[in-house]
DSSP file (Angstrom, degrees, kcal/mol; ACC not computed):
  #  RESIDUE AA STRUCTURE BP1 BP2  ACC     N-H-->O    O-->H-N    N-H-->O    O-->H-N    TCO  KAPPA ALPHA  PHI   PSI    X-CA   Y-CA   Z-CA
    1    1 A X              0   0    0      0, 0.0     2,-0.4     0, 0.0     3,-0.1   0.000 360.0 360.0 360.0 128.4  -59.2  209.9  284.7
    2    2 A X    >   -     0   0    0      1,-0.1     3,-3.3     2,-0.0     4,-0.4  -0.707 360.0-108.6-101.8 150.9  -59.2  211.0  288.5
    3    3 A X  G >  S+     0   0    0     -2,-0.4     3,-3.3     1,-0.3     4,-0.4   0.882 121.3  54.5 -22.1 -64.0  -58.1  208.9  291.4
    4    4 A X  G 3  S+     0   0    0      1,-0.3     3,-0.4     2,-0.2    -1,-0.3   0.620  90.8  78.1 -58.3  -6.6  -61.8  208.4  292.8
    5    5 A X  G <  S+     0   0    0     -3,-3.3    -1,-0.3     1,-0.2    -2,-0.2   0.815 104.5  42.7 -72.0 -42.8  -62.7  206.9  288.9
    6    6 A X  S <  S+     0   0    0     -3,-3.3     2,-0.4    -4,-0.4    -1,-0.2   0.425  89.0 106.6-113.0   8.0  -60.9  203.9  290.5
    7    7 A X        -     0   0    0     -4,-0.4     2,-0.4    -3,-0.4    -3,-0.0  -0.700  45.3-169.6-101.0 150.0  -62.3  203.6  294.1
    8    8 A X        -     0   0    0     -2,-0.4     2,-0.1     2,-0.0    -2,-0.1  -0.908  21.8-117.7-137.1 128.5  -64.7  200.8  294.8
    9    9 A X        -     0   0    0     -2,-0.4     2,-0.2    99,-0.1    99,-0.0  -0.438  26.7-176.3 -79.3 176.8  -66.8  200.6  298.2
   10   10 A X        +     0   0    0     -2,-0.1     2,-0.3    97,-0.1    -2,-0.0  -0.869   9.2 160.1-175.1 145.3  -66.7  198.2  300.8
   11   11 A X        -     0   0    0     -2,-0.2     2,-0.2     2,-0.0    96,-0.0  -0.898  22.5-146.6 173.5 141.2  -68.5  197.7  303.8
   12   12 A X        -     0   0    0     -2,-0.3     2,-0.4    14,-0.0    -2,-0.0  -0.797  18.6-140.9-126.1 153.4  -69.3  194.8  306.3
   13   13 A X        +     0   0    0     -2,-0.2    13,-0.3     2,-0.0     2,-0.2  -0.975  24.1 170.7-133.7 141.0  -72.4  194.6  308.1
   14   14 A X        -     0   0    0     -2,-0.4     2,-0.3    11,-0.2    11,-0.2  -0.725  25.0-140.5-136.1 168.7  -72.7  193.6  311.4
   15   15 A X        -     0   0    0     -2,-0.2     8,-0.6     9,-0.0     2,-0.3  -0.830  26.9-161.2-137.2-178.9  -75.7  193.4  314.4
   16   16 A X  B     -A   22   0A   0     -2,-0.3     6,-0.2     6,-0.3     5,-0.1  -0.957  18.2-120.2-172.1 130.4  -74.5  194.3  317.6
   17   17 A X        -     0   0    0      4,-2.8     6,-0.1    -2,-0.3    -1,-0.1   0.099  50.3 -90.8 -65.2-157.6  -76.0  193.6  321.4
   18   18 A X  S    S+     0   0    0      1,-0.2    -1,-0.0     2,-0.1     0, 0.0   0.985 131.3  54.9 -69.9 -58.5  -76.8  197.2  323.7
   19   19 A X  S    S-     0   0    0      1,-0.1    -1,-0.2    -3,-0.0    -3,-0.0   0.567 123.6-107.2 -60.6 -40.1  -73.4  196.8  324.8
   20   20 A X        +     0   0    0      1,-0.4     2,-0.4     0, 0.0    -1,-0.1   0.322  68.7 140.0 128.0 -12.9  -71.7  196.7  321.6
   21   21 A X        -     0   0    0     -5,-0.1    -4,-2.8     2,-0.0    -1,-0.4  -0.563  56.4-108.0 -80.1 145.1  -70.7  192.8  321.4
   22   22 A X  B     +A   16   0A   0     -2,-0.4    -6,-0.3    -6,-0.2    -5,-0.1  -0.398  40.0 169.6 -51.9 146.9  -71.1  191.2  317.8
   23   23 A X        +     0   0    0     -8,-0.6     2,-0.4    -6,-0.1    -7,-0.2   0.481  67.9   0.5 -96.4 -77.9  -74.0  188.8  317.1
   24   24 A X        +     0   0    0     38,-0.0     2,-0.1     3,-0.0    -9,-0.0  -0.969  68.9 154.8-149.3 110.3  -74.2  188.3  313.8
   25   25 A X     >  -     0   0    0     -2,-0.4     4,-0.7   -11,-0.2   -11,-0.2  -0.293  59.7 -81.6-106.0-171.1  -71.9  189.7  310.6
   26   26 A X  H  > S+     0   0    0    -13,-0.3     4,-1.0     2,-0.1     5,-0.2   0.380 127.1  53.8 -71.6   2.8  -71.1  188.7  307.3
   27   27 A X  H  > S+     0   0    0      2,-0.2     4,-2.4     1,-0.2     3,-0.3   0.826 114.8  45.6 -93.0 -57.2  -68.2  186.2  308.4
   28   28 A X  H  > S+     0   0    0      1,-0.3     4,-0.9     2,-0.2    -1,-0.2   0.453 116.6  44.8 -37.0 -28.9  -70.9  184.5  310.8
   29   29 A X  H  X S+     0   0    0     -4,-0.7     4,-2.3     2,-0.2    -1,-0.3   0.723 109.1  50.9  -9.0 -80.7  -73.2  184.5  308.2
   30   30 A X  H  X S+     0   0    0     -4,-1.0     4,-2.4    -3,-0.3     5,-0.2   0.914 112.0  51.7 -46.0 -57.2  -70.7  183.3  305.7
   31   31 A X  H  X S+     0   0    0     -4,-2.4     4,-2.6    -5,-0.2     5,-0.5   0.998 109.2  49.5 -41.0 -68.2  -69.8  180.2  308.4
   32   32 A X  H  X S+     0   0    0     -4,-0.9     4,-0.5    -5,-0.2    -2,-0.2   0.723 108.7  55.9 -81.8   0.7  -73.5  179.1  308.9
   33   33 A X  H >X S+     0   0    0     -4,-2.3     3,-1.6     2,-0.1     4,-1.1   0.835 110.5  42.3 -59.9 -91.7  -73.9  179.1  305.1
   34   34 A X  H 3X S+     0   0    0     -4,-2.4     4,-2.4     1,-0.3     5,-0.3   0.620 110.7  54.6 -49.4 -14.4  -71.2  176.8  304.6
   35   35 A X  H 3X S+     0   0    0     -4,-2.6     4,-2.6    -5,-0.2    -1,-0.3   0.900 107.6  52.3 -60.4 -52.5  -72.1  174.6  307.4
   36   36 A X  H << S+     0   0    0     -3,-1.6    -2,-0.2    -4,-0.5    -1,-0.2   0.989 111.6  47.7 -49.2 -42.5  -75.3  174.3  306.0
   37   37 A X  H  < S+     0   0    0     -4,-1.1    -1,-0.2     1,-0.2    -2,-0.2   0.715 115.9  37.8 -67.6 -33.4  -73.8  173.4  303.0
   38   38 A X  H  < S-     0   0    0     -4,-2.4    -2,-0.2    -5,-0.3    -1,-0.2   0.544  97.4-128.4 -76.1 -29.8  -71.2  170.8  304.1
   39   39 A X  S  < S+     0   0    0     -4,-2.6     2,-0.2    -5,-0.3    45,-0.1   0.900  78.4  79.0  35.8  58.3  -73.4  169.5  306.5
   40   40 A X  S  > S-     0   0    0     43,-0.4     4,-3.5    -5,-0.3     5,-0.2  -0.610  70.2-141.7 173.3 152.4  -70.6  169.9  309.0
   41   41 A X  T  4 S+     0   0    0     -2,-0.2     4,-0.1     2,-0.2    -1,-0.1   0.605 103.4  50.2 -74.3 -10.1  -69.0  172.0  310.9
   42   42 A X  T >> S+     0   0    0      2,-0.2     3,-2.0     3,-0.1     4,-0.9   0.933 106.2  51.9 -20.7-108.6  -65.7  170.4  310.2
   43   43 A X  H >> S+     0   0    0      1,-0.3     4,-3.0     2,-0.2     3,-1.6   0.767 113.8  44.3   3.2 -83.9  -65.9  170.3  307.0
   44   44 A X  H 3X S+     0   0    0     -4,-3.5     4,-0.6     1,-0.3    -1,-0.3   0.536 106.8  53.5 -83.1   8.1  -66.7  174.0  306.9
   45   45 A X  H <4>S+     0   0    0     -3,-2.0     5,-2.0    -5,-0.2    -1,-0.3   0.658 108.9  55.7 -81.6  -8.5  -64.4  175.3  309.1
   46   46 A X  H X<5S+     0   0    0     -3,-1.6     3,-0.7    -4,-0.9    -2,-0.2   0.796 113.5  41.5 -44.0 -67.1  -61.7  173.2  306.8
   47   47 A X  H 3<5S+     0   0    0     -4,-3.0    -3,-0.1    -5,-0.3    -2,-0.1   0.775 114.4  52.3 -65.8 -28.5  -62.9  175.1  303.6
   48   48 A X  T 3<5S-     0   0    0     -4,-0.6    -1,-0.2    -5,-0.1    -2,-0.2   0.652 106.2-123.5 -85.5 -18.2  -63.1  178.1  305.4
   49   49 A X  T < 5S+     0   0    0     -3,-0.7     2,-0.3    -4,-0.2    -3,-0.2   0.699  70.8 126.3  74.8  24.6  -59.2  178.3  307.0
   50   50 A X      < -     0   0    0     -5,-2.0    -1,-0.2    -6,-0.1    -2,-0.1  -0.934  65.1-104.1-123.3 143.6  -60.6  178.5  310.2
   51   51 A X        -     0   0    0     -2,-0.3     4,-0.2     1,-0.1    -3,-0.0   0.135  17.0-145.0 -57.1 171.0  -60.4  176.8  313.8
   52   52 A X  S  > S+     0   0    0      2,-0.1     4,-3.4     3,-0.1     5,-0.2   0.587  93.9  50.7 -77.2 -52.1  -63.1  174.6  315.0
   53   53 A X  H  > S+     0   0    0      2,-0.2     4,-2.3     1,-0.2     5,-0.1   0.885 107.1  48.3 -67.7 -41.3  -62.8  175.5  318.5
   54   54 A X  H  > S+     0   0    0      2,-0.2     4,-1.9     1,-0.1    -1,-0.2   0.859 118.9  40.9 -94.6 -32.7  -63.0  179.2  318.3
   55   55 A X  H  > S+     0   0    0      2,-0.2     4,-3.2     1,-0.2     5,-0.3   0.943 109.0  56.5 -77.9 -31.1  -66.0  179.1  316.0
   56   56 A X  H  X S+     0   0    0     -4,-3.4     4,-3.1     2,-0.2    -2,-0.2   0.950 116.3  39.6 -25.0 -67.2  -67.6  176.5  317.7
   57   57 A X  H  X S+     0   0    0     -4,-2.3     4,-2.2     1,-0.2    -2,-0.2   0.793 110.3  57.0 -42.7 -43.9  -67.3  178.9  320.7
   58   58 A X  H >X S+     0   0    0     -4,-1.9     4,-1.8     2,-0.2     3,-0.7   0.954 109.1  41.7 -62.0 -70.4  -68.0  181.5  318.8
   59   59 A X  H 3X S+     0   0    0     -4,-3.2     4,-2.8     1,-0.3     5,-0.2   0.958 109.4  63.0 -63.9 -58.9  -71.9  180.0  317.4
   60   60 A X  H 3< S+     0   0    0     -4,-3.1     4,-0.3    -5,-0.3    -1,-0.3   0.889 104.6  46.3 -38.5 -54.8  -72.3  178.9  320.9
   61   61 A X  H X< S+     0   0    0     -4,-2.2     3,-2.4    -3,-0.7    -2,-0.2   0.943 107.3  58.6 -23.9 -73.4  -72.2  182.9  321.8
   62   62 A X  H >X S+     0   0    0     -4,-1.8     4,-3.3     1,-0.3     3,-2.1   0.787 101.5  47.5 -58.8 -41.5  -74.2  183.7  319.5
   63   63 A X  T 3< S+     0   0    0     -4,-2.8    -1,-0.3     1,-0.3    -2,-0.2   0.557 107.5  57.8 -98.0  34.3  -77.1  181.6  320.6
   64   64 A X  T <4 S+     0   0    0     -3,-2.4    -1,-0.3    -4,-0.3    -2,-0.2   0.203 110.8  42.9-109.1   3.5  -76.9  182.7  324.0
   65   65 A X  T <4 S+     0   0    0     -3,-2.1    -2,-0.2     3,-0.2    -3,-0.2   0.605 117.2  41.8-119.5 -26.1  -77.2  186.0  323.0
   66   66 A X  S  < S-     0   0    0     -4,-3.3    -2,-0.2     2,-0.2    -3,-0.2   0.828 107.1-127.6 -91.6 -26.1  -80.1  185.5  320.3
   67   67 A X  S    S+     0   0    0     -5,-0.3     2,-0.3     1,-0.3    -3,-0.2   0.649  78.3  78.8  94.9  28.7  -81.8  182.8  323.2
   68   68 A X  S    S-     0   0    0     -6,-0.3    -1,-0.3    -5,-0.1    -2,-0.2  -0.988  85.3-100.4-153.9 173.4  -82.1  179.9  320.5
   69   69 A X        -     0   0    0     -2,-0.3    19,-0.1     1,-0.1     3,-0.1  -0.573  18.3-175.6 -93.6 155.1  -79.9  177.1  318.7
   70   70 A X  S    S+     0   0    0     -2,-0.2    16,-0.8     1,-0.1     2,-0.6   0.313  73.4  75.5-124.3  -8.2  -78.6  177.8  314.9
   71   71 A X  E     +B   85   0B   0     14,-0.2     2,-0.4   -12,-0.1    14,-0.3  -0.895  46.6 172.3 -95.8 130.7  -77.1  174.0  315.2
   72   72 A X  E     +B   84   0B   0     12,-2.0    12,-2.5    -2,-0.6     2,-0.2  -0.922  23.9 175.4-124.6 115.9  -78.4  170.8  315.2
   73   73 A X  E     -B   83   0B   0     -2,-0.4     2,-0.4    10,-0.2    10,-0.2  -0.744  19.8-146.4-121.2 163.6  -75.7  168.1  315.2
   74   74 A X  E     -B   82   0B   0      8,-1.5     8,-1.2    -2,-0.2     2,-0.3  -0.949  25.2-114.2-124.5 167.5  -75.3  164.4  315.3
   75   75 A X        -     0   0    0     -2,-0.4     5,-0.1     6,-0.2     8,-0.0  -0.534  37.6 -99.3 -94.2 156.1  -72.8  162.5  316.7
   76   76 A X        +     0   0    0     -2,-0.3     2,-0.1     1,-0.1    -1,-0.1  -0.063  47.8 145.8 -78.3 175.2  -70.6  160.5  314.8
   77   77 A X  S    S-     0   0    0     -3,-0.1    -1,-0.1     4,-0.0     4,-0.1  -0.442  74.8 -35.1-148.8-138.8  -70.7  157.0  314.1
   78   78 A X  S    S+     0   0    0      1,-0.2    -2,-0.1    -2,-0.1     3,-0.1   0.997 148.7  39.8 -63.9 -53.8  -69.8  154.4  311.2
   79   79 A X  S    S-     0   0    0      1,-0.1    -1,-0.2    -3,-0.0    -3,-0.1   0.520 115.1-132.2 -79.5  -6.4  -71.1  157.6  308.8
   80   80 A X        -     0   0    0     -5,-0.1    -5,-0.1     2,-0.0    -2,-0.1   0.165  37.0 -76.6  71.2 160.4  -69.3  160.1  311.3
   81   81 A X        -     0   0    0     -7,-0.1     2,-0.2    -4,-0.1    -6,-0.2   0.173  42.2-144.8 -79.3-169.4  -71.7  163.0  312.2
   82   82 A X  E     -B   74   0B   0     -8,-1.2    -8,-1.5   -42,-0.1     2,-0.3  -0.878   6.8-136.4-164.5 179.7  -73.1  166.4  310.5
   83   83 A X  E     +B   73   0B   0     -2,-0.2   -43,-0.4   -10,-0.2   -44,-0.2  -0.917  25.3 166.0 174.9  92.3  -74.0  169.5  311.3
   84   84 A X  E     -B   72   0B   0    -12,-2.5   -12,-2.0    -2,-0.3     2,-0.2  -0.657  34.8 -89.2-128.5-171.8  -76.9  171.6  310.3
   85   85 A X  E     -B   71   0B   0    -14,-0.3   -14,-0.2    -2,-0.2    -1,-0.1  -0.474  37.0-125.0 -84.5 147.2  -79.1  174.7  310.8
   86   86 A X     >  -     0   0    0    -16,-0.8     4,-0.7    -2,-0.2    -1,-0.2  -0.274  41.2 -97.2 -74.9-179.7  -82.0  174.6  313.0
   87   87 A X  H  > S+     0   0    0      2,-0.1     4,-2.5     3,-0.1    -1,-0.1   0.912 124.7  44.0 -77.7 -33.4  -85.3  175.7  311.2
   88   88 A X  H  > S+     0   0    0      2,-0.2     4,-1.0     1,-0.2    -1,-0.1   0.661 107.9  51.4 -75.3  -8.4  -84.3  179.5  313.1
   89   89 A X  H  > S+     0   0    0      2,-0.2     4,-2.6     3,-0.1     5,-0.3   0.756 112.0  44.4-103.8 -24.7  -81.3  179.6  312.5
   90   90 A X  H >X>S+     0   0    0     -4,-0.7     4,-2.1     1,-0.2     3,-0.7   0.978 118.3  55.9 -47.9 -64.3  -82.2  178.8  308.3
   91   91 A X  H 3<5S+     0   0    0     -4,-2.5    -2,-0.2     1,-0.2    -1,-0.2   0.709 108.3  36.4 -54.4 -25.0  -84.6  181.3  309.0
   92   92 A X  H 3X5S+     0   0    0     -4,-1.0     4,-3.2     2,-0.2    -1,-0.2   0.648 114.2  57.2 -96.8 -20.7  -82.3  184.0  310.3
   93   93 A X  H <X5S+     0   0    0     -4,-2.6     4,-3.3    -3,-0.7    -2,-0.2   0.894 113.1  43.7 -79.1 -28.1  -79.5  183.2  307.8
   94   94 A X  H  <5S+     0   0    0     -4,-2.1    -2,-0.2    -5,-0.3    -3,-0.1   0.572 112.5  47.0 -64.0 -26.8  -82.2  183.8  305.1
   95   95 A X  H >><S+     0   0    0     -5,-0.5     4,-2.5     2,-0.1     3,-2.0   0.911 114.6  50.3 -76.8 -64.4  -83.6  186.9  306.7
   96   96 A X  H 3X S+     0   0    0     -4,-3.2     4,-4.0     1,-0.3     3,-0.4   0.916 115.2  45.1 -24.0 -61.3  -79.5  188.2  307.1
   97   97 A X  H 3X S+     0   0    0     -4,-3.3     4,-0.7     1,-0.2    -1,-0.3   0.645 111.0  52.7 -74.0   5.8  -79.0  187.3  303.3
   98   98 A X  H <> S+     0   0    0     -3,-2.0     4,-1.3    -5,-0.2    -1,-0.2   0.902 118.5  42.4 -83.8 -53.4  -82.7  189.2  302.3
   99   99 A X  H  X S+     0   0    0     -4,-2.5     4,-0.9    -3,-0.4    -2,-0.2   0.755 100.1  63.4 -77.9 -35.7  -81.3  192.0  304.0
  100  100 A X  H  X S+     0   0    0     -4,-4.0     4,-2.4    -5,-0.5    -1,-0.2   0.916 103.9  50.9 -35.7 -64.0  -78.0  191.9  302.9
  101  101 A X  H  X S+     0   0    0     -4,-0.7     4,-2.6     2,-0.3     5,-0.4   0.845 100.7  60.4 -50.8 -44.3  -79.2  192.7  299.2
  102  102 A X  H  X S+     0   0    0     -4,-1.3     4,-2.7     1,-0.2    -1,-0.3   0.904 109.4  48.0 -63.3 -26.1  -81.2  195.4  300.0
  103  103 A X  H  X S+     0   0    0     -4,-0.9     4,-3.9     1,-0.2    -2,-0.3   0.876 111.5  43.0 -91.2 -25.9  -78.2  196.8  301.2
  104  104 A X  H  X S+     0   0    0     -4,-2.4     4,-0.7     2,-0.2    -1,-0.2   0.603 107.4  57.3 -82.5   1.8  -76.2  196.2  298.8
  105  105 A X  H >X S+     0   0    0     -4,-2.6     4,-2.5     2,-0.1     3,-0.6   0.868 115.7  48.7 -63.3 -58.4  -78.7  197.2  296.1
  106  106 A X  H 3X S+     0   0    0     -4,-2.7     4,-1.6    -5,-0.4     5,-0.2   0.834 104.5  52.0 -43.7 -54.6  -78.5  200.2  298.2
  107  107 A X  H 3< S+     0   0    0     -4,-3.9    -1,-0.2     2,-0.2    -3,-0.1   0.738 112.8  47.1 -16.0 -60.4  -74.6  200.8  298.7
  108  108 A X  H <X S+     0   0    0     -4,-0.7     4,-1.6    -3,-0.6    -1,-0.2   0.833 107.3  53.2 -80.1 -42.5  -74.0  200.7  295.3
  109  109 A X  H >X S+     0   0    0     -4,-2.5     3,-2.3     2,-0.2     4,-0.7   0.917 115.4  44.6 -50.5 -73.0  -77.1  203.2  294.2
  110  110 A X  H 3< S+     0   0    0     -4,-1.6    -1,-0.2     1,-0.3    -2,-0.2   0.216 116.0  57.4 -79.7  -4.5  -75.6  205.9  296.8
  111  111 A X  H 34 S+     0   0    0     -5,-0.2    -1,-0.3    -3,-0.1     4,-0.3   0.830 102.8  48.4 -40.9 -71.3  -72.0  204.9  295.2
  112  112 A X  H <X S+     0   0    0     -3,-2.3     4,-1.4    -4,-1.6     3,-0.4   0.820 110.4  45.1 -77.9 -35.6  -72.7  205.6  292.4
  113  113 A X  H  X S+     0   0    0     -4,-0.7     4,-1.7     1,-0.2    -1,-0.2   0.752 107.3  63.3 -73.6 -21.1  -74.3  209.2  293.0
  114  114 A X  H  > S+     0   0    0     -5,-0.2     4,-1.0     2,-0.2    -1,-0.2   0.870 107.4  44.1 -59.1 -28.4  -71.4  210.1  295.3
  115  115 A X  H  > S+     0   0    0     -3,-0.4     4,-2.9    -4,-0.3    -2,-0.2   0.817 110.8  51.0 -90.3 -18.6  -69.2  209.6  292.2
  116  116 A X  H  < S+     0   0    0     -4,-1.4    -1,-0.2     1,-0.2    -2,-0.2   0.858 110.2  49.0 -77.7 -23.3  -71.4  211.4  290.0
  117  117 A X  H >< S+     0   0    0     -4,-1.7     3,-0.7     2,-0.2    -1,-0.2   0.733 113.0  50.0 -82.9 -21.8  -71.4  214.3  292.5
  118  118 A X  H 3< S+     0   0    0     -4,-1.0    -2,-0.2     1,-0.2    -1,-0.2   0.944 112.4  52.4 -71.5 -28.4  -67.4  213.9  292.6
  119  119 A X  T 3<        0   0    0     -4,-2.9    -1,-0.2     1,-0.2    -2,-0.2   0.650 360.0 360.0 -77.2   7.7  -67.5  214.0  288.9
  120  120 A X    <         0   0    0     -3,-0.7    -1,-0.2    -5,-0.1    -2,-0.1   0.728 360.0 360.0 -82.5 360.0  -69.2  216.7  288.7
């Protein structure tokens, strides 16, 4: 067995303004699924190990740079509030994860013939 028998890709995919700041990755991605999924942003920044504040901040960026909300919250009360996707920003986490696949169908085909060309 040779070394490369045991090497495994990895790769993050990211979108990027002109300039070079992030918009939208898998960890951002990853957040507004679980929000969506908690139905709060609490919640899933809790599950996730991550602050509140800086991702808050963070989704706030982001829809100043895409020019629409990916939140829609209420505020709490006797039931405490929640925290969901807009219908664009569902739409854009569903486009991400569409895209995602394709790429990782891809990854893996052009994986796997890189290893067949090592093995060869």
């Amino acid at each position: 067995m040779k070394l490369y028998d045991k090497v495994t890709p990895n790769y993050k995919i990211w979108f990027s303004d002109p300039e070079g700041n992030g918009i939208l990755g898998d960890g951002k991605w990853k957040i507004l699924l679980k929000i969506e999924e908690c139905g709060s942003l609490v919640k899933a920044c809790e599950e996730l190990g991550i602050t509140y504040r800086r991702t808050w901040n963070d989704l706030k960026k982001i829809e100043t740079m895409l020019g629409f909300s990916l939140l829609e919250t209420t505020r709490g009360g006797q039931d405490g509030g929640s925290t969901h996707l807009t219908a664009e920003g569902r739409k854009l986490v569903a486009a991400f994860e569409k895209f995602h696949q394709k790429m990782d169908q891809l990854m893996e085909q052009e994986f796997t013939n890189l290893m067949n060309n090592l093995n060869e």
